[in-house]
C-alpha positions, 0 to 999 in steps of 0.5 A, a space after each residue: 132076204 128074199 122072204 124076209 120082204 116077202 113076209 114084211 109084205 105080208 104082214 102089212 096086208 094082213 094089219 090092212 086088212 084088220 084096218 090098223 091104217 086109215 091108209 088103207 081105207 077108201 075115203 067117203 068123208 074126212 069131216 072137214 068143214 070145206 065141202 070138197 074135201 069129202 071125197 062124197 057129197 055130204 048133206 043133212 037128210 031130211 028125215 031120220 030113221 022112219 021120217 023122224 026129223 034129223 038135226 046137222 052134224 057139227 064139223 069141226 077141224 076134222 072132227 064130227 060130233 054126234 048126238 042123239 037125232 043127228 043124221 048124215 047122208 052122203 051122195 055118189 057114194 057108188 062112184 066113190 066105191 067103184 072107182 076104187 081097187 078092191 071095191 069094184 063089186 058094190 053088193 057087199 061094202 063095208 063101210 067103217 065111222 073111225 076113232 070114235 071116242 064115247 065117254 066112259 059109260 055112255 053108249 049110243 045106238 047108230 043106224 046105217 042106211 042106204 037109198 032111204 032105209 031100203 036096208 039099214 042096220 043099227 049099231 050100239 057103241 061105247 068108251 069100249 069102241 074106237 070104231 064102228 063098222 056096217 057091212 052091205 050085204 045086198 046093195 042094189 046095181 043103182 045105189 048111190 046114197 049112204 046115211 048114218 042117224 043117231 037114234 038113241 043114247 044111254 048116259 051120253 049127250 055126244 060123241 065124235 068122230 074123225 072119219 068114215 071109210 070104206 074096207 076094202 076086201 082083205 084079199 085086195 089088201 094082201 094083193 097090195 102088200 104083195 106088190 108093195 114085196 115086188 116092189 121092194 125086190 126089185 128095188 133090191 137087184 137093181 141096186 145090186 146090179 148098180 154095185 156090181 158094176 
């Protein structure tokens, strides 16, 4: 019985870490109208990409859409990260914009930044991705300041969205599963023990 939890538990850290549950992710933003349900400060930068201007994204009922020259930047993005388990170390983050839904044949190209474009990176997705996902590979000690812009499209005039996240480390997630295992084993004994007396 004992490895059958175990191996539960081990596959559940192993669907964490693909990122299959918004559960396991750390939240930056759920696009609520209602400011402070972000879990960062959200804002409409003033310029784009290369100081080009940017319009606000349109947030609506837990959804964003998005559309070629909109921008969205977030503030306190490190201490949202480095509170949490798993991202403790912000030299490497990947952050992830989930259940994105692109119309079939249309495509758009998204840049991520941080602390106005000293590192950013660009993405094209289409009706073929439910999500995107942006790794930071050498994010500066003072980092505070994440920032995704629409830069161009192919065919499409939107897409939306309905979150964005942080990943946590696949090993965080499998320590996670591991606890989730104790956990369960321990609930077990103890309800043995209680029959047995």
């Amino acid at each position: 019985m004992k490895r059958v939890v175990l191996m539960a538990g081990l596959v559940m850290a192993s669907l964490f870490s693909m990122g299959q549950a918004n559960a396991a992710f750390v939240l930056i933003d759920n696009f609520s109208v209602i400011g402070t349900d972000s879990a960062a400060i959200r804002s409409t930068p003033a310029s784009g990409v290369f100081g080009l201007p940017v319009s606000p994204v349109a947030l609506s009922g837990g959804q964003a859409t998005f559309e070629v020259g909109d921008a969205i930047s977030y503030s306190n993005v490190d201490s949202v990260l480095s509170a949490s388990p798993g991202l403790s170390v912000l030299s490497n983050v990947t952050v992830r914009i989930n259940n994105i839904s692109v119309s079939a044949g249309e495509s758009f190209t998204v840049v991520a930044s941080e602390d106005n474009f000293v590192n950013f990176s660009g993405k094209t997705i289409t009706s073929a991705d439910t999500f995107v996902e942006f790794t930071f590979a050498t994010l500066p000690a003072a980092f505070t300041d994440l920032a995704f812009h629409v830069v161009s499209s192919t065919g499409g005039t939107s897409f939306t969205a309905n979150g964005i996240y942080a990943v946590p480390e696949p090993a965080t997630m499998s320590l996670i599963g591991l606890a989730a295992c104790g956990g369960l084993i321990g609930f077990r004994r103890r309800r043995q023990a209680a029959v047995a007396s």
